[in-house]
C-alpha angles and dihedrals in degrees: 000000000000128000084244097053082043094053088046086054098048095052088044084054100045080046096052085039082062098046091061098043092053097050085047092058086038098048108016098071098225119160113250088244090063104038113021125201119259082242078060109054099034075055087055100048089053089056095043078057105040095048088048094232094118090046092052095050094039086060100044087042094061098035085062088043103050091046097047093041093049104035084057090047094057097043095048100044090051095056092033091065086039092055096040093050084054106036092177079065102050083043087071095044092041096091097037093048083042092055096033090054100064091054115099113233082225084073091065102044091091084065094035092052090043091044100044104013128218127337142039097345106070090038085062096044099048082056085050096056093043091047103043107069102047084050095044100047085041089057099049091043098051087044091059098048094049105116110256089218091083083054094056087048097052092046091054091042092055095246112161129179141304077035093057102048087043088040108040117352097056098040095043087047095030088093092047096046086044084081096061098048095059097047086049090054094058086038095053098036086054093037087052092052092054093038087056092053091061115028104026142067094209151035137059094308090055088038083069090041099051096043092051083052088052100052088244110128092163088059085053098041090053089048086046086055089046093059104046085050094054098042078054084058100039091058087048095052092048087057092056092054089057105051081050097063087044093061091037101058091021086250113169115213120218091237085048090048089060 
C-alpha cells in the first residue's frame, strides 16, 4: 500500500471516527456535559491554544517525557547489554527484574510523590520506571541471540572493545532492541499522563484533571485528542530515528529485509 492510499485511509477513518461521534451526540441524548459535540471540542481546542495553556503543558510534558525516556533508554540498554554478555549475572537479576516488571509504576507513585514531592520529578521517574523494563529484557535478549560468528571474526581480526560492542554487537542487537524501544515509547507517554495527574501541577495529564474538575468536558476531551496526536508523533519520530541508525551502521532490518 502507498503512502498516498495510506494517507487517503487514514482521513476516511478519522471521517467515519466523526460520524459516529456525531450520531452518538444527535441520537444518544447525552447531555452536552457528558458528551460534548466535535464544534465543541474543536472550540475548545482553539481556546486551550489561544490562551497558551496547551502550549505550556505540551512543553513541560515533553520535557518530563524525553528525560525520563532517554535517560531509561541509556541506562537499560547499558546493563542490558551488561547482563546478556554475562548471562551468570543476568541469571541473578532475572527474577528481580521478572517480579519488578508486572508492577505499575503508578504503584509506586505513593512512595515517588512522598520521596521527591510535587512537580517534575515524580512525573520523570514514573516514565523511568515504564520505560525501563521493555527496553532492558529487549536488550538482553537482542545481546544473546547475536551470532557468535561475528565474535570469532573480530578476535582474529584484533578488535578489541569499545570498537566490538560500536562495530558488531549494537548494530547486530540494535533490531531486536528497536522493539523495545518502541513498547517502551506508548508505555511512557501513558504512564506520563497518570503520573501528572498525581504528582504534578502542570502539564497534559493536569490539564485532564483540572478540566474534569471544571465541568468542562470539551476542554478534556480536546487534551485527550492532543495526546493521542502527540504519542502518533512521538512513534513516528522514534522510527525515524531508527532508520536513521540503520543508514547510518548499513543494518538491515528484518521489515526492510522483506
Amino acid at each position: 500500500m502507498g503512502k498516498s492510499r495510506k494517507l487517503i485511509s487514514g482521513f476516511i477513518g478519522f471521517g467515519v471516527l466523526l460520524v459516529i461521534w456525531k450520531v452518538m451526540v444527535l441520537s444518544g441524548g447525552y447531555e452536552p456535559s457528558l458528551l460534548p459535540s466535535p464544534i465543541k471540542v474543536l472550540n475548545g481546542m482553539k481556546e486551550l491554544i489561544a490562551n497558551g495553556v496547551l502550549i505550556a503543558d505540551i512543553k513541560i510534558s515533553l520535557f518530563r517525557f524525553f528525560l525520563g525516556y532517554l535517560s531509561s533508554v541509556v541506562a537499560a540498554i547499558i546493563l542490558g547489554v551488561i547482563f546478556g554478555w554475562f548471562e551468570s549475572l543476568w541469571s541473578i537479576f532475572d527474577p528481580i527484574a521478572q517480579l519488578l516488571r508486572p508492577i505499575s509504576p503508578i504503584a509506586w507513585s505513593p512512595f515517588i510523590v512522598l520521596w521527591f514531592g510535587i512537580g517534575n520529578i515524580p512525573a520523570i521517574v514514573i516514565i523511568f520506571i515504564a520505560s525501563f523494563f521493555p527496553v532492558l529484557l529487549s536488550t538482553v535478549s537482542a545481546v544473546r541471540k547475536i551470532d557468535k560468528t561475528y565474535l570469532k571474526v573480530a578476535k582474529n581480526f584484533g578488535i578489541k572493545q569499545p570498537y566490538i560492542f560500536i562495530k558488531i554487537i549494537f548494530p547486530a542487537a540494535f533490531p531486536n532492541i528497536v522493539t523495545g524501544l518502541h513498547i517502551a515509547v506508548g508505555t511512557a507517554w501513558i504512564f506520563l499522563v497518570a503520573g501528572e495527574m498525581v504528582g504534578a501541577q502542570s502539564g497534559l495529564g493536569y490539564l485532564i484533571v483540572d478540566s474534569r474538575n471544571s465541568l468542562r468536558s470539551d476542554l478534556l476531551l480536546a487534551g485527550i485528542i492532543f495526546i493521542g496526536i502527540l504519542g502518533l508523533l512521538l512513534d513516528k519520530l522514534l522510527v525515524i530515528f531508527e532508520k536513521w541508525v540503520e543508514k547510518t551502521w548499513g543494518i538491515v532490518s528484518e521489515q526492510g529485509g522483506k
